[in-house]
ROKE-866644 format. One record per residue (C-alpha): residue in three letters; z, y, x; residue number from 1. Coordinates in steps of 0.05 Angstrom, whole numbers, plus 5000, padded with zeros to 4 digits. Example, Ala and Ser with C-alpha at 12.3 -4.5 7.8 and 13.67 -1.06 7.14 Angstrom:
2
(Ala,(5156,4910,5246),1)
(Ser,(5143,4979,5273),2)
! end
This chain:
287
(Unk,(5173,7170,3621),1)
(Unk,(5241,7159,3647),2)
(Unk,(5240,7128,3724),3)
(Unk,(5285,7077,3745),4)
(Unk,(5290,7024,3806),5)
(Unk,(5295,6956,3794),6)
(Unk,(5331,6901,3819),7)
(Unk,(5300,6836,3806),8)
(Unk,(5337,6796,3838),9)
(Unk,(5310,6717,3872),10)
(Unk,(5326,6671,3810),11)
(Unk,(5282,6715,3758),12)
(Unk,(5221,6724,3800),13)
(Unk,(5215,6658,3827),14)
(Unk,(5245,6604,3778),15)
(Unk,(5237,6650,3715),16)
(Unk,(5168,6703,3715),17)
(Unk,(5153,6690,3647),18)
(Unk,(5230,6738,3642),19)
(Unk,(5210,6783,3678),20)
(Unk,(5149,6791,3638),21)
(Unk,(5186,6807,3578),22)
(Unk,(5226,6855,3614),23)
(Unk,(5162,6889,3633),24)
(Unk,(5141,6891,3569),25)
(Unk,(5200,6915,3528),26)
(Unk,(5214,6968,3583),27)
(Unk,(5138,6998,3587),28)
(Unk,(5155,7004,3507),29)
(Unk,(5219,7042,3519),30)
(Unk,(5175,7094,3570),31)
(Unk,(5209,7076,3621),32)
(Unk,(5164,7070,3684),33)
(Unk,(5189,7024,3745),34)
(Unk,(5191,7045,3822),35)
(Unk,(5185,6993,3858),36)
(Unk,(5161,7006,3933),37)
(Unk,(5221,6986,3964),38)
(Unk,(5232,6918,3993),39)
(Unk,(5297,6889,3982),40)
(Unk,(5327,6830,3996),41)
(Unk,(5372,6775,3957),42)
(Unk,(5431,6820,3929),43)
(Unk,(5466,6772,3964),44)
(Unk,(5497,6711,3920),45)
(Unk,(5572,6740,3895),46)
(Unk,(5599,6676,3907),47)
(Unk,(5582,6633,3958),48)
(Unk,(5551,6676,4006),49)
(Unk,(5612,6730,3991),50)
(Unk,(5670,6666,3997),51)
(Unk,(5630,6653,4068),52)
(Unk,(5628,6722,4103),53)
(Unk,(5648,6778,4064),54)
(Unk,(5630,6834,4116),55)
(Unk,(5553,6803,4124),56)
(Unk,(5552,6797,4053),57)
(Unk,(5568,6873,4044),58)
(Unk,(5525,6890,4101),59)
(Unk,(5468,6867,4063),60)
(Unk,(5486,6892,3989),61)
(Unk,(5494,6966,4041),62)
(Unk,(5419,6948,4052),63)
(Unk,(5396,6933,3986),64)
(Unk,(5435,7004,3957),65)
(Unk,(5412,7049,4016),66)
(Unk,(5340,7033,3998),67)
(Unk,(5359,7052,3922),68)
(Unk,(5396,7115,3954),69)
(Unk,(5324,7138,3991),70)
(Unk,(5287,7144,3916),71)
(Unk,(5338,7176,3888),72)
(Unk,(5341,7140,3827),73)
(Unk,(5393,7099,3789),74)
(Unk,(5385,7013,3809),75)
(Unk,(5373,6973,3742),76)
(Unk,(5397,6898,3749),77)
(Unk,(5369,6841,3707),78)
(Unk,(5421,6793,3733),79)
(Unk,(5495,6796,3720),80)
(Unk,(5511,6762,3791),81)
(Unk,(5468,6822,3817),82)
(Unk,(5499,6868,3781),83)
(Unk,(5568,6840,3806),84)
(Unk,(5557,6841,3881),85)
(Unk,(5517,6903,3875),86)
(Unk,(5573,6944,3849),87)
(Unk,(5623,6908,3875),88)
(Unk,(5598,6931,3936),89)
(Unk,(5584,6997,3919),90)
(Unk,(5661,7008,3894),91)
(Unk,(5693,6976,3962),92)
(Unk,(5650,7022,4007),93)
(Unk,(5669,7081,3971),94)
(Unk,(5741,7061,3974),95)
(Unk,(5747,7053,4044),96)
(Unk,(5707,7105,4092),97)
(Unk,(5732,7053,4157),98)
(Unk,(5692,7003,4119),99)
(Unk,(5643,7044,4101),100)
(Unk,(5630,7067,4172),101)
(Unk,(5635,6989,4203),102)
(Unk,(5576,6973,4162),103)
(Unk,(5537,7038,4174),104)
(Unk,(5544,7021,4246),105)
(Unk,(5505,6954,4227),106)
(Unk,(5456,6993,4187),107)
(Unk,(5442,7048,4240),108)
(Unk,(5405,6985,4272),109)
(Unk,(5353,6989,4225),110)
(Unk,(5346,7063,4203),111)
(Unk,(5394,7060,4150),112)
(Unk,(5453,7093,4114),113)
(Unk,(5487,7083,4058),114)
(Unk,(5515,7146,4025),115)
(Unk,(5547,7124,3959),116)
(Unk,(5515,7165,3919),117)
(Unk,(5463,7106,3883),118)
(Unk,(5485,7088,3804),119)
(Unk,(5479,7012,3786),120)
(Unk,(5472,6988,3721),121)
(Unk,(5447,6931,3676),122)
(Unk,(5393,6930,3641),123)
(Unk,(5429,6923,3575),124)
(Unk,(5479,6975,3600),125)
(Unk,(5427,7019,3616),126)
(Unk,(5398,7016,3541),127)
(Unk,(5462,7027,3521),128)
(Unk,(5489,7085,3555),129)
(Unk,(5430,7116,3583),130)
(Unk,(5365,7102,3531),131)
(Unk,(5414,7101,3468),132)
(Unk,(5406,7062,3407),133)
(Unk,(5362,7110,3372),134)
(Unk,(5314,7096,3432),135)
(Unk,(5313,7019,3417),136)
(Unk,(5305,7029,3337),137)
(Unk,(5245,7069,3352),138)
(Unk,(5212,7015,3396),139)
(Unk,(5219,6956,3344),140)
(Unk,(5162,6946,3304),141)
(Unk,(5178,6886,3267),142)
(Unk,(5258,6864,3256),143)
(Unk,(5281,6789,3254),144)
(Unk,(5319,6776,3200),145)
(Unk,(5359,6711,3186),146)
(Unk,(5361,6691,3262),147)
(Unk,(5435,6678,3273),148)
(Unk,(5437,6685,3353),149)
(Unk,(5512,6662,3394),150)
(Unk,(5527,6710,3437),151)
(Unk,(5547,6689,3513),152)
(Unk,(5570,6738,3564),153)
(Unk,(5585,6703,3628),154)
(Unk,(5624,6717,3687),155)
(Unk,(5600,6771,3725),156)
(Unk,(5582,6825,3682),157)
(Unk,(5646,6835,3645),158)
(Unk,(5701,6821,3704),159)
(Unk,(5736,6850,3751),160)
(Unk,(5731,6904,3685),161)
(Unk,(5764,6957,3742),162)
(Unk,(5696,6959,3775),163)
(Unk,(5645,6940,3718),164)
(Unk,(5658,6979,3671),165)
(Unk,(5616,6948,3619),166)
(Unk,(5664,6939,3556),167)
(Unk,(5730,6910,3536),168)
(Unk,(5730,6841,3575),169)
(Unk,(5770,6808,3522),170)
(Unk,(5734,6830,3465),171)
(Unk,(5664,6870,3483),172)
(Unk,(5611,6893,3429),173)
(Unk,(5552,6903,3471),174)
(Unk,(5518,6850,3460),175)
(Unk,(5523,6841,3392),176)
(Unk,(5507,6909,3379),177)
(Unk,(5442,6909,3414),178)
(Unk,(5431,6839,3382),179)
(Unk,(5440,6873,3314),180)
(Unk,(5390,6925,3340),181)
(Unk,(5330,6873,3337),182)
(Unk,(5345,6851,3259),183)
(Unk,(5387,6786,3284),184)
(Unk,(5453,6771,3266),185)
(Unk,(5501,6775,3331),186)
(Unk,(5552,6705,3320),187)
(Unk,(5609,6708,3359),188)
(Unk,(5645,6639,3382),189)
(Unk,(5701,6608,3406),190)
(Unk,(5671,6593,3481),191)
(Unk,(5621,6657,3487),192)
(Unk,(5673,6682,3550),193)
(Unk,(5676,6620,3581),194)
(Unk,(5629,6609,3645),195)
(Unk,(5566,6567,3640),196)
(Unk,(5599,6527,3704),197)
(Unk,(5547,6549,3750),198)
(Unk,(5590,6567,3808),199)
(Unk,(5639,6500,3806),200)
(Unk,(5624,6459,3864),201)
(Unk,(5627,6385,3829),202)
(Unk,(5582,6325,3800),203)
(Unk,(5599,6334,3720),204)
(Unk,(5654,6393,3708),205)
(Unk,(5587,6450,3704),206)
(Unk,(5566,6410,3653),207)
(Unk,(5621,6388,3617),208)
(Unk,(5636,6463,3605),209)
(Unk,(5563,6478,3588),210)
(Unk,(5573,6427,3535),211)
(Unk,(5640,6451,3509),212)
(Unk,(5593,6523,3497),213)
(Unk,(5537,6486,3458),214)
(Unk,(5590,6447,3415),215)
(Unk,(5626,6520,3408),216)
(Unk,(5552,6542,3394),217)
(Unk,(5539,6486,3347),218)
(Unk,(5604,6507,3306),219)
(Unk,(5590,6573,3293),220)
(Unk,(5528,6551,3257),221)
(Unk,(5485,6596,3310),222)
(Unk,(5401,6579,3312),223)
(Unk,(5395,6593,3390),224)
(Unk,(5446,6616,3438),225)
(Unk,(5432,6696,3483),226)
(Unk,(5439,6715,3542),227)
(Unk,(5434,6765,3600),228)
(Unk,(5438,6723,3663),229)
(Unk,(5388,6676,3695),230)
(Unk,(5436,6635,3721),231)
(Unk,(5460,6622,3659),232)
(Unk,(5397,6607,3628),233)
(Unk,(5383,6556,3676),234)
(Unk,(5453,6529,3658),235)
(Unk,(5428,6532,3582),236)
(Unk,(5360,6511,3582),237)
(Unk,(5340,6469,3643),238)
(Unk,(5418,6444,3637),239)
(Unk,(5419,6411,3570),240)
(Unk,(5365,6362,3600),241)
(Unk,(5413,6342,3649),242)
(Unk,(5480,6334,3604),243)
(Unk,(5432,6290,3567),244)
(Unk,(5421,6243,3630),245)
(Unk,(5484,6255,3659),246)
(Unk,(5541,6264,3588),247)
(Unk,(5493,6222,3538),248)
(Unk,(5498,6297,3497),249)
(Unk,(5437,6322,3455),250)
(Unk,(5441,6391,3437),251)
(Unk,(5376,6417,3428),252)
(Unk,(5392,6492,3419),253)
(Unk,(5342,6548,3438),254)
(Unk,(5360,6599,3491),255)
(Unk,(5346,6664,3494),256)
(Unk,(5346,6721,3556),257)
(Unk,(5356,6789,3514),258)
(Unk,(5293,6826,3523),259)
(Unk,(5257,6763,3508),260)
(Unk,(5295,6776,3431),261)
(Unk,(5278,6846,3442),262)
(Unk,(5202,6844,3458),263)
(Unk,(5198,6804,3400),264)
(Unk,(5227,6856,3351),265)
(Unk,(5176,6902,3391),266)
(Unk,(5116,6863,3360),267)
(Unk,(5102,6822,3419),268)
(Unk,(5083,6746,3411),269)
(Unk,(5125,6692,3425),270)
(Unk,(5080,6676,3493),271)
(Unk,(5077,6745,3526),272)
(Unk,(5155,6740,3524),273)
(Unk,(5150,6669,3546),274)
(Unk,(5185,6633,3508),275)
(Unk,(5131,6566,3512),276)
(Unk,(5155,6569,3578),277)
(Unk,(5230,6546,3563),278)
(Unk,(5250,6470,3572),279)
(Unk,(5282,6465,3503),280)
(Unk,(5233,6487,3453),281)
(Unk,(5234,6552,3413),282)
(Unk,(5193,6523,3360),283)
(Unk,(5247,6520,3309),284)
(Unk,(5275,6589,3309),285)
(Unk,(5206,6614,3310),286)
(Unk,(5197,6583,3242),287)
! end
C-alpha cells in the first residue's frame, strides 16, 4: 500500500461527499492507503482571500504544508484551487528565506515550522507521475466504450505553468490520456481552457462563459463534460439550473469529477460514485 496525505479541501467535503466517496473508492483500488490525522484548515481560497491579504493567506497555506511536512509524506489535492494556493505557496517560501522566516515567526506561535521539504500534487498528477498508467489499467475491471467525454481543465491547475508543472498549458494531454485509460473517448473543444467564470465578481458574465463551454461542449458532439475541480462542477452542474433561470439556456449535459469516470471503469455502480447525486441527471450516458 502506497501512503499518501490528503488534502480535501472545504467545497468537496461539505457541498460534494458523494466525490469524495468516489475518490475513496477508486484510491483504496489503486492500494493506496490515506493518512489523515492531521487537521487542516481551508487551503485558503487562491483568489479572494489571496487578492485580500497575501501574507495571512500564506501564513495559513505555511500551516496547512507544515502539518504535511510532520508525516513525512507527499500532500494529494482533489481541488485544482487547492492545488494552486498550495504550491503556489510552497514555491514563494522557498524562493525567498526573508519570507520564509516572517511567516515562521507567525508559526512559532503555534508550534510550527515549515521546512520546504513537503511534495504537492493532484490527484490526477499523482496517477500520472507517481502510480503510472500500468497501475490504473490494472485497476479497471470493466472499460466504457462509446462514452465521448469533453475535456475541461480550468484555471488553476495548468497556470502559472512556472510553478505547476502539470503539462503544456496551451495544449496538455493529461486528461485525455487518463480519460482514454477508462475505455472513453477524451474530446477535445474549442472552450475546454477557458474558465468556468467562477472567480468573476458579476450578476451574468460566470454564466455567460459557462454557457459559451456547454455550446463549445455541445459542438464537439461530447455525451457529458469532465472535470477535476469542484468549483467547476458546481459551475457545470448546479450552474446550468441557473443559466436556465437567469440566460433562458437549456443544456442538459452530464458532468463528471474524474474518479467518478474512473470508479466506474473499476466496476463500481453508478451510486457508490454518486452520480444520483448530481443536479443534471446522468441517466443518459449511463444508457
Amino acid at each position: 500500500m502506497t501512503q499518501i496525505v490528503p488534502f480535501w479541501g472545504c467545497m468537496i467535503p461539505l457541498r460534494y461527499p458523494h466525490i469524495e466517496m468516489a475518490i475513496r473508492k477508486t484510491l483504496a483500488n489503486l492500494q493506496m492507503e490515506l493518512v489523515e490525522d492531521l487537521p487542516f484548515t481551508c487551503c485558503p481560497d487562491p483568489i479572494y482571500f489571496k487578492a485580500r491579504d497575501q501574507f495571512d493567506w500564506l501564513v495559513i497555506a505555511a500551516r496547512n504544508l507544515a502539518l504535511a511536512e510532520e508525516r513525512n509524506l507527499p500532500l494529494l489535492t482533489v481541488c485544482s484551487g487547492c492545488t494552486s494556493t498550495l504550491k503556489e505557496a510552497r514555491f514563494l517560501l522557498n524562493e525567498d528565506e526573508n519570507l520564509k522566516d516572517r511567516v515562521n515567526t507567525q508559526l512559532k506561535k503555534i508550534n510550527r515550522e515549515y521546512k520546504g521539504t513537503v511534495n504537492v500534487e493532484h490527484a490526477v498528477v499523482y496517477l500520472r507521475d507517481v502510480l503510472g498508467y500500468d497501475a490504473i489499467q490494472d485497476s479497471i475491471q470493466k472499460r466504457i466504450e462509446n462514452l465521448r467525454v469533453a475535456i475541461h481543465y480550468g484555471c488553476h491547475l495548468l497556470k502559472p505553468s512556472q510553478i505547476m508543472h502539470v503539462d503544456d498549458a496551451d495544449y496538455p494531454q493529461l486528461l485525455s490520456d487518463l480519460v482514454k485509460m477508462t475505455g472513453a473517448i477524451p474530446v477535445t473543444h474549442e472552450e475546454q481552457l477557458l474558465c468556468c467564470g467562477k472567480g468573476c465578481i458579476d450578476d451574468l458574465i460566470p454564466y455567460e462563459m459557462t454557457s459559451d463551454i456547454f455550446d463549445s461542449v455541445k459542438e464537439a458532439k461530447a455525451d457529458c463534460l469532465g472535470l477535476i475541480c469542484p468549483t467547476c462542477f458546481s459551475s457545470f452542474d448546479l450552474g446550468q439550473k441557473i443559466i436556465e433561470r437567469k440566460l433562458n439556456k437549456k443544456h442538459e449535459i452530464p458532468v463528471i469529477y474524474y474518479f467518478q469516470l474512473l470508479g466506474l471503469a473499476q466496476g463500481l455502480s453508478p451510486e457508490e460514485v454518486g452520480l444520483d447525486q448530481h443536479k443534471i441527471p446522468m441517466k443518459g450516458i449511463l444508457d
